[in-house]
C-alpha positions in Angstrom: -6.3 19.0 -20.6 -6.5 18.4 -16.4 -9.8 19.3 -15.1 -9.3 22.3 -13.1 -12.1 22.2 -10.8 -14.8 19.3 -9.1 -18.0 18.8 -11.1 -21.1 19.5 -9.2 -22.4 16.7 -7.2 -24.1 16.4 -3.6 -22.1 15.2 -1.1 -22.5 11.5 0.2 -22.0 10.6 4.3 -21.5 8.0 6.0 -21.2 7.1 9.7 -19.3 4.5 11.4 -20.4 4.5 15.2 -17.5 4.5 17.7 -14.8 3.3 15.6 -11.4 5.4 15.8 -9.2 5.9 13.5 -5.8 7.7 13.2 -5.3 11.1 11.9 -2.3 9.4 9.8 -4.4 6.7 8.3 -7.3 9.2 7.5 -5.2 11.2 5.8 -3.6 7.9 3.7 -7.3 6.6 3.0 -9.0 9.4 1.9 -6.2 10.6 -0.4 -6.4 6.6 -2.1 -10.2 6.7 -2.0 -10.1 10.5 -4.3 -8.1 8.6 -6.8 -10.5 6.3 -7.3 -12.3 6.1 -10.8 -15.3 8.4 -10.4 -14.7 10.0 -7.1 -14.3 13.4 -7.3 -13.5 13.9 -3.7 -13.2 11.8 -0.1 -12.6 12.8 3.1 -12.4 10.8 6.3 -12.5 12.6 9.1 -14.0 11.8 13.4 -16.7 13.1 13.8 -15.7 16.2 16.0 -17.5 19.4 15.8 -14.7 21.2 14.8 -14.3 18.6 11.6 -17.9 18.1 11.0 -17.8 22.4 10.8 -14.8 21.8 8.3 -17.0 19.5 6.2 -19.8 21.9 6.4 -17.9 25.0 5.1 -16.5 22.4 2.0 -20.0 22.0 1.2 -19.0 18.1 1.9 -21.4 17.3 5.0 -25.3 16.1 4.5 -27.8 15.4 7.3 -26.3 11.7 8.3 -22.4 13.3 8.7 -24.2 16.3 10.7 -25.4 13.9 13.2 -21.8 12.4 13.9 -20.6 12.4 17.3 -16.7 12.7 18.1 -15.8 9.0 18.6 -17.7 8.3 15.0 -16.0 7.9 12.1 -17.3 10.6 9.3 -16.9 9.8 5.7 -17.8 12.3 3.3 -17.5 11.4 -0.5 -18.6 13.7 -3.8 -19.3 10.8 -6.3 -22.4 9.2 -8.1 -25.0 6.9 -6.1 -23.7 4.0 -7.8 -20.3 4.4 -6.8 -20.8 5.0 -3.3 -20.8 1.2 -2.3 -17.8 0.3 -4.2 -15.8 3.5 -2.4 -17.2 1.9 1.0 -16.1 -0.9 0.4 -12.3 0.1 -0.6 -12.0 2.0 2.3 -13.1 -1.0 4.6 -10.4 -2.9 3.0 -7.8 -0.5 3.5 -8.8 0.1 7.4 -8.9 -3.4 7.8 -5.4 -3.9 6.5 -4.4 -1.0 9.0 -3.2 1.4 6.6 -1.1 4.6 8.7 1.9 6.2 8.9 3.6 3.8 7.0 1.8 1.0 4.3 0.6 -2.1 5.6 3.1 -3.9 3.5 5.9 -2.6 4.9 4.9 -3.1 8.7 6.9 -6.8 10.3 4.9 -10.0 9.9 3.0 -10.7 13.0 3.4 -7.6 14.5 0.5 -5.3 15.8 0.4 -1.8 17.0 -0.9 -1.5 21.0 -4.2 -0.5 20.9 -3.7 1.7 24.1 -1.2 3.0 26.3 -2.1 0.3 28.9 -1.3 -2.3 26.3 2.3 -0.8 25.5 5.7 -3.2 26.6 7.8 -1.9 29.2 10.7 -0.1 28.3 8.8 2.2 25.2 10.4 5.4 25.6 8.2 7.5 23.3 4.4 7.7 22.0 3.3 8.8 19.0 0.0 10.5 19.3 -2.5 11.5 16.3 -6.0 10.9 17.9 -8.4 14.0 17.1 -7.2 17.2 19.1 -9.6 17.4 21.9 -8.5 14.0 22.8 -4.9 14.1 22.5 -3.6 16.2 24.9 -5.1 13.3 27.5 -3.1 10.6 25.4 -0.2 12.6 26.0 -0.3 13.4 29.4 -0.7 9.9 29.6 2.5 9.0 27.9 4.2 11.7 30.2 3.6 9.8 33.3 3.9 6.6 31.7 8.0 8.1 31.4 7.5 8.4 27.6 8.3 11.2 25.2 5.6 12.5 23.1 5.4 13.5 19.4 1.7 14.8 19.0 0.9 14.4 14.7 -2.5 15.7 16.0 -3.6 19.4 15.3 -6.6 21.6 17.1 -4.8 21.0 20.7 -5.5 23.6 22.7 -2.6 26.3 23.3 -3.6 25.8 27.3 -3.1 22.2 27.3 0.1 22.2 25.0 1.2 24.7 28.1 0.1 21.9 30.6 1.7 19.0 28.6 5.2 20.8 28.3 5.2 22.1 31.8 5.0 18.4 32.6 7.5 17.1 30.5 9.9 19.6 31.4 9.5 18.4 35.3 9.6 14.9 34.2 13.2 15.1 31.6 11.0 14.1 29.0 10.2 16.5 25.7 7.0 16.9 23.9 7.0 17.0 20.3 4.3 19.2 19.0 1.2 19.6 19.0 0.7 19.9 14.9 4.8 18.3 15.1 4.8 16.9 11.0 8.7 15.9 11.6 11.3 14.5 13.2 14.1 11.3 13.2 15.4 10.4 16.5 17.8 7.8 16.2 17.4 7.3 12.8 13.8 6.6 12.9 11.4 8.8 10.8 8.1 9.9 12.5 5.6 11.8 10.2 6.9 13.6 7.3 10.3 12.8 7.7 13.5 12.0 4.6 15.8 9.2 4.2 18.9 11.2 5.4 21.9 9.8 6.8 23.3 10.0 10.1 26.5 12.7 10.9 27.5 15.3 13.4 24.3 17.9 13.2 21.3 17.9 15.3 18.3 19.7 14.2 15.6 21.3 16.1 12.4 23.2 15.1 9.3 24.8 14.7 9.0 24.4 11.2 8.6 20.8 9.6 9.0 21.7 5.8 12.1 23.7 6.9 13.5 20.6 8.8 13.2 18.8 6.0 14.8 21.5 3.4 17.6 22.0 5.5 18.5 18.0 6.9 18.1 17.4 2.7 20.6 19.5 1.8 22.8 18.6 4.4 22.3 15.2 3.1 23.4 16.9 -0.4 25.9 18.2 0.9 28.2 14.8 2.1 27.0 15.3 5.8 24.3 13.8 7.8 22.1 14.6 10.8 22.5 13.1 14.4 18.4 13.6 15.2 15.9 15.7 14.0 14.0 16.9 16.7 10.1 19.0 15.7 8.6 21.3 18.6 5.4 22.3 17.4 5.0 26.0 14.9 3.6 27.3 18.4 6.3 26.7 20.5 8.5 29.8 20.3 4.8 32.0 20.5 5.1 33.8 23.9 2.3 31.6 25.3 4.2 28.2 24.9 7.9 30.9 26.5 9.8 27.8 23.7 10.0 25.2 26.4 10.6 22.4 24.0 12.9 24.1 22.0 14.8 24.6 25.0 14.4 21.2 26.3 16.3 20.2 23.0 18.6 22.4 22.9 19.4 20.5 26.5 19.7 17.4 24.8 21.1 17.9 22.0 23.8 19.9 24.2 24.9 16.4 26.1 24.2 14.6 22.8 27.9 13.2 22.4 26.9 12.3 18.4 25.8 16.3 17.9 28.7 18.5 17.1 26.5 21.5 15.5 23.3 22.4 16.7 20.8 24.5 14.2 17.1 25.8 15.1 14.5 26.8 12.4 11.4 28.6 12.4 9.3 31.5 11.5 10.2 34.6 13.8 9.6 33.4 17.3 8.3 36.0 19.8 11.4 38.2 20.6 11.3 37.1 24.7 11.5 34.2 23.3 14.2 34.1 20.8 16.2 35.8 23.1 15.8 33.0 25.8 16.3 30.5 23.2 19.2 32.5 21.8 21.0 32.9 25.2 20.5 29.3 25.8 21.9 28.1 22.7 25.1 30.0 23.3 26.3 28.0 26.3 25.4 25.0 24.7 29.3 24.5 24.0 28.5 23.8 20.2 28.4 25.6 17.3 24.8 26.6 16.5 23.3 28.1 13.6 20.1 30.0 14.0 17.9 30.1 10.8 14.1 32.5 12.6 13.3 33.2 9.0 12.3 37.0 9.0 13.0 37.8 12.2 14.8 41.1 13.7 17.5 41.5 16.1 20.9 40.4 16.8 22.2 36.6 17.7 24.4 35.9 20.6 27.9 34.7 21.0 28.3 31.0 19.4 25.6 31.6 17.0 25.5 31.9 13.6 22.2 33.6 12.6 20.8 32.3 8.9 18.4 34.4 7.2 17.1 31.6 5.1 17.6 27.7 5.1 20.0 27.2 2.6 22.6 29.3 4.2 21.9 27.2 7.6 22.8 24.4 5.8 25.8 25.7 4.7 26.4 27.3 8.1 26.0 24.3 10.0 28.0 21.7 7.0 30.8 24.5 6.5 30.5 24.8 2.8 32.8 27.4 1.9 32.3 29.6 -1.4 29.8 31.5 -3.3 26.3 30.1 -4.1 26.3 28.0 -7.2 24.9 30.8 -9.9 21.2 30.6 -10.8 20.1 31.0 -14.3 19.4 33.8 -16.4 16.5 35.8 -15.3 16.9 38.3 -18.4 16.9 35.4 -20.7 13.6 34.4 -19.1 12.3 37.7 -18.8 13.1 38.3 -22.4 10.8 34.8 -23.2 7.7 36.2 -21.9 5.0 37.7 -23.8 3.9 41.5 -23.1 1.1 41.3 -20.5 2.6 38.4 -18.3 3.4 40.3 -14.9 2.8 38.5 -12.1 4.0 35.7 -9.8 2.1 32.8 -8.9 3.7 30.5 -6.3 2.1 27.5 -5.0 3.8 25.9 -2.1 2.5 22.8 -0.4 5.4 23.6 2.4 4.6 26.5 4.7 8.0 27.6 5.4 8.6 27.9 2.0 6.1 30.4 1.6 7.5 32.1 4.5 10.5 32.2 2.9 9.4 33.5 0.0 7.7 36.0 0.9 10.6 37.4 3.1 13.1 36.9 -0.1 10.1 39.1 -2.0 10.7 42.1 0.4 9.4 45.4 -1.6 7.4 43.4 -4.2 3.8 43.3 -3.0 1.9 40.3 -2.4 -1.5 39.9 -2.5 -3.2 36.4 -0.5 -6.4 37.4 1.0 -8.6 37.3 -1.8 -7.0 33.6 -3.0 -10.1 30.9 -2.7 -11.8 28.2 -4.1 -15.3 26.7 -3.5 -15.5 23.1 -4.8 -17.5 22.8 -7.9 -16.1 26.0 -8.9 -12.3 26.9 -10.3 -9.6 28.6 -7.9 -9.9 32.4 -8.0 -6.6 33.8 -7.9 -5.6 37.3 -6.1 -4.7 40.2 -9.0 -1.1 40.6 -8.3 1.9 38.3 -7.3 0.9 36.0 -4.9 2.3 33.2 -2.3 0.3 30.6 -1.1 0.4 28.2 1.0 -1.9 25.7 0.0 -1.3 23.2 2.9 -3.3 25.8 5.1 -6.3 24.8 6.7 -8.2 27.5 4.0 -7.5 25.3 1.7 -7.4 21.9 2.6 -11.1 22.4 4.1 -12.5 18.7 3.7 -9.5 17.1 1.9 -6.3 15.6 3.2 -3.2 17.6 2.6 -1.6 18.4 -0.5 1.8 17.0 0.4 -0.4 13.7 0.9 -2.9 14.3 -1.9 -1.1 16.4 -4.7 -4.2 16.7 -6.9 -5.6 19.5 -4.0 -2.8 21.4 -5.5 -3.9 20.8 -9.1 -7.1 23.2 -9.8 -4.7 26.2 -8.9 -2.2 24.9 -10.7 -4.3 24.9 -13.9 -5.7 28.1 -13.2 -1.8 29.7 -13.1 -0.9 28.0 -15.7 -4.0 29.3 -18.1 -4.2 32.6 -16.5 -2.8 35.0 -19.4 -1.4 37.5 -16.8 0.9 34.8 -15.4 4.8 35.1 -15.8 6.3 33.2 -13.1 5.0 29.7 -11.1 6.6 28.4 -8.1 6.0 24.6 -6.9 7.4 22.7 -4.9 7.6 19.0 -4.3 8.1 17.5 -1.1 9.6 13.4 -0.7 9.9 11.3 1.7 8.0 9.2 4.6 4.2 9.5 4.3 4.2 11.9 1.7 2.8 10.6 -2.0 4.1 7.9 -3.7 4.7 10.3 -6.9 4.3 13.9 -6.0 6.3 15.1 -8.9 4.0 12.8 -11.5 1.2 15.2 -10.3 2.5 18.7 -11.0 4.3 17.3 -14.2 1.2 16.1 -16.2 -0.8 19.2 -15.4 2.6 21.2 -16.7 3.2 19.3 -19.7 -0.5 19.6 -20.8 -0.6 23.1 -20.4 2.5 24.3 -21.9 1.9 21.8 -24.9 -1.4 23.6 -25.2 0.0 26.7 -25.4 2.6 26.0 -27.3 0.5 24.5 -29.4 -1.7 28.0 -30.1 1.5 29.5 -30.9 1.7 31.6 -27.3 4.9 31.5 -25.5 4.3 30.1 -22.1 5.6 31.3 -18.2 8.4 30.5 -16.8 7.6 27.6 -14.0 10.2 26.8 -11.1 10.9 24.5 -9.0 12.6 22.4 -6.4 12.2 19.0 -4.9 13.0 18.6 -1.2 14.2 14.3 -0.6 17.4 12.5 -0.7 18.0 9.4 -3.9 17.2 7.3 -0.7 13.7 8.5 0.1 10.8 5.8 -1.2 9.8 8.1 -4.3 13.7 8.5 -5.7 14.9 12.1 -5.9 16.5 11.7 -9.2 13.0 10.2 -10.9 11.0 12.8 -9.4 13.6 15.3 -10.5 13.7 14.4 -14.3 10.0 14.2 -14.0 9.6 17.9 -13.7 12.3 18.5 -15.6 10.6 16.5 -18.9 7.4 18.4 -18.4 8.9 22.0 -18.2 9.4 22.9 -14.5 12.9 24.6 -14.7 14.1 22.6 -11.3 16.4 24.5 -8.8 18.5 23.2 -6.3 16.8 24.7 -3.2 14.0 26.4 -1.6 16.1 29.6 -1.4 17.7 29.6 -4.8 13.8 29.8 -6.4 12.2 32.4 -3.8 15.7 34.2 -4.9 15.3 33.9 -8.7 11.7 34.5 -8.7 12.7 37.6 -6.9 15.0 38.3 -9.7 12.4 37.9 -12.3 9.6 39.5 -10.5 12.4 42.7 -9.9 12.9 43.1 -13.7 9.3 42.9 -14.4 8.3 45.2 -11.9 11.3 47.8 -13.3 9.6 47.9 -16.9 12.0 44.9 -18.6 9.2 43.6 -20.7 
């Protein structure tokens, strides 16, 4: 059986004076170093306060990582003594390889990133910028007057200086991407969590990466390809930020002669907002789709509002008909054992959750009392629940699950064994910088439950699924598909069509069915 929770060790630091190191390549490393033989956990973090607090509250930081400055490198491991050296030493190798965005191996021969913006060649058009947050609003306002775009991977930016940066970029043409942007492909390039889609008529702009990918996937799905995918930051559309990206790229996208259809997604923006954004997009002279999951209100001439983000992928391709049929949630229903009656979703994609929740409209979900302390196993809320364990509650200390699936696996366990359980959700999430086998994860920790309980002669819950990537995409869509599919995971073609049939099943529990 799959451990479900970290064995009890003290935390291990160590400090690497004033040597920086990418939020992209953190993220790689420490996810490699916590699938090392005998390390239970690894985190790789500068040594901000705002990190080293992180560290504190995961119980990860000892006396040396406490006295980390901001331009030190913190490394925070939970292993034995004698294994401490060895994980060192791994990580040195990967750094000095230059692991990132993208793995060393795949990165030109004798090519080497600039080190600064100083050091850039003339003629660079856009910067990519994942230095810790305090820092990177400077980097960016650098790349602004240098005449370069900026897509900012970095988080804990300040709402006042995202203000300041996309003030500037609007008075200089150029667009800011972010902060906290996971996504986007501008001319067929991938930056940070991106899929291997091809090109066509529709441009994509949004707040939301997860949903960006969801929808730019299925248009891929569907025969049709995207023209650029453009991220804005999940704070843009807040009436702080007043959506000036969004709008900047609507701009673009509007004289974009390869964009034909235009579609925006993201959570409910503030409704000063959407309407500007809304107005906007309806003298772009383009067809636009809006998908503002949840949100209220009417559209505007020339848009096509989508409630969730498979029907703005169908909006924006033109697929014509009903929704293929889902399966049988009575059959399922019927399956269950008296006593299983709630939902248990565990989403590494925010928006997903989003969705889900919106889709689970009169069902009550409970969230607030979800946690897990390392060292201990996940405790889960009484009731359905939705979460979305890429949040910073959750990912205290440890990369992020769509990097590192196993920060996804003690909850899945505890789901999975939890007699009260009838449905779970996951999701799995391809593409550039993601894991090399996301699916692998979820599917061993399915297939040894289930057997197990199959095994004691106890019918199991129904578990769902969907996998967001393209047969293109570095992991292979079709691999990761039958994966899930071997183990158990009854795999559905979209985000939408499981939040729908978990709906379905939770509705018929709910009513009495079992």
């Amino acid at each position: 059986m799959v451990e479900s929770a970290l064995k009890t060790l003290a935390p291990v630091n160590a400090v690497r004076p004033n040597t920086y190191v990418d939020s992209v390549a953190l993220m790689r490393v420490s996810a490699a170093l916590a699938a090392l033989p005998r390390v239970e956990a690894a985190s790789l973090v500068m040594g901000t306060p705002a990190n080293r607090r992180i560290l504190a509250d995961a119980g990860l930081l000892g006396d040396e990582g406490a006295r980390a400055r901001p331009n030190d490198l913190l490394i925070a491991l939970c292993c034995p003594p004698d294994a401490v050296s060895g994980a060192l030493a791994e990580m040195d190798r990967m750094l000095d390889q230059g692991w990132g965005a993208e793995a060393p191996e795949t990165r030109p021969s004798g090519t080497e990133s600039p080190r600064s913006l100083a050091t850039v060649p003339d003629g660079a058009r856009l910067a990519l910028i994942s230095t810790p947050g305090p820092y990177a609003a400077a980097e960016a306002l650098k790349a602004l007057r240098c005449g370069m775009h900026a897509f900012i991977f970095s988080d804990n930016v300040s709402v006042a200086d995202e203000v300041l940066l996309k003030t500037e970029a609007h008075a200089r043409g150029l667009l800011v991407m972010g902060p906290d942007c996971g996504t986007a492909v501008l001319d067929g390039i991938p930056l940070g969590f991106a899929n291997a889609v091809r090109r066509g008529p529709i441009g994509l702009i949004g707040a939301s990466g997860t949903g960006l990918q969801q929808i730019s996937t299925l248009l891929h799905s569907y025969g049709t390809g995207v023209s650029q995918i453009i991220g804005v930051g999940g704070r843009d559309l807040s009436g702080e930020v007043g959506g000036t990206s969004m709008l900047d790229a609507l701009d673009l996208l509007a004289a974009d002669p390869d964009t034909g259809t235009i579609v925006l997604v993201s959570k409910p923006p503030s409704p000063e907002v959407a309407r500007a954004v809304l107005a906007q997009a309806a003298g772009a002279g383009k067809p636009v789709v809006a998908a503002f999951l949840g949100a209220a209100g009417e559209g505007a001439p020339g848009v096509r509002m989508a409630g969730t983000l498979r029907e703005a992928a169908r909006a924006a391709a033109l697929v014509t008909g009903e929704d293929s049929p889902g399966p049988d949630t009575a059959a399922l229903v019927a399956g269950l054992d008296a006593g299983r009656e709630w939902l248990r979703a565990l989403y590494v994609g925010g928006t997903f959750a989003y969705e889900a929740k919106q889709l689970l409209t009169g069902h009550e979900t409970a969230t607030g009392t979800a946690s897990h302390v390392p060292g201990s196993a996940p405790r889960l809320p009484t009731g359905h629940c939705v979460l979305d364990l890429g949040d910073d509650i959750f990912t205290a200390g440890r990369p992020h699950p769509m990097i590192e699936p196993a920060v996804r696996t003690p909850w899945l366990v505890a789901a999975l064994r939890d007699p009260s359980t009838a449905v779970v959700v996951v999701d799995v999430v391809l593409g550039h910088g993601g894991a090399d086998d996301p699916a692998g994860a979820v599917a061993e920790v399915v297939a040894a439950e289930l057997g197990a309980l199959r095994t004691a002669g106890a019918p199991p819950p129904v578990v769902l699924g969907f996998v967001v990537g393209t047969p293109d995409d570095p992991q292979s869509l079709h691999g990761q598909v039958r994966a899930l599919q071997e183990a158990g995971v009854l795999v559905l073609d979209s985000s939408t069509t499981v939040a729908e049939t978990a709906a379905a099943i939770v509705a018929k529990i709910d009513g009495g069915a079992l």
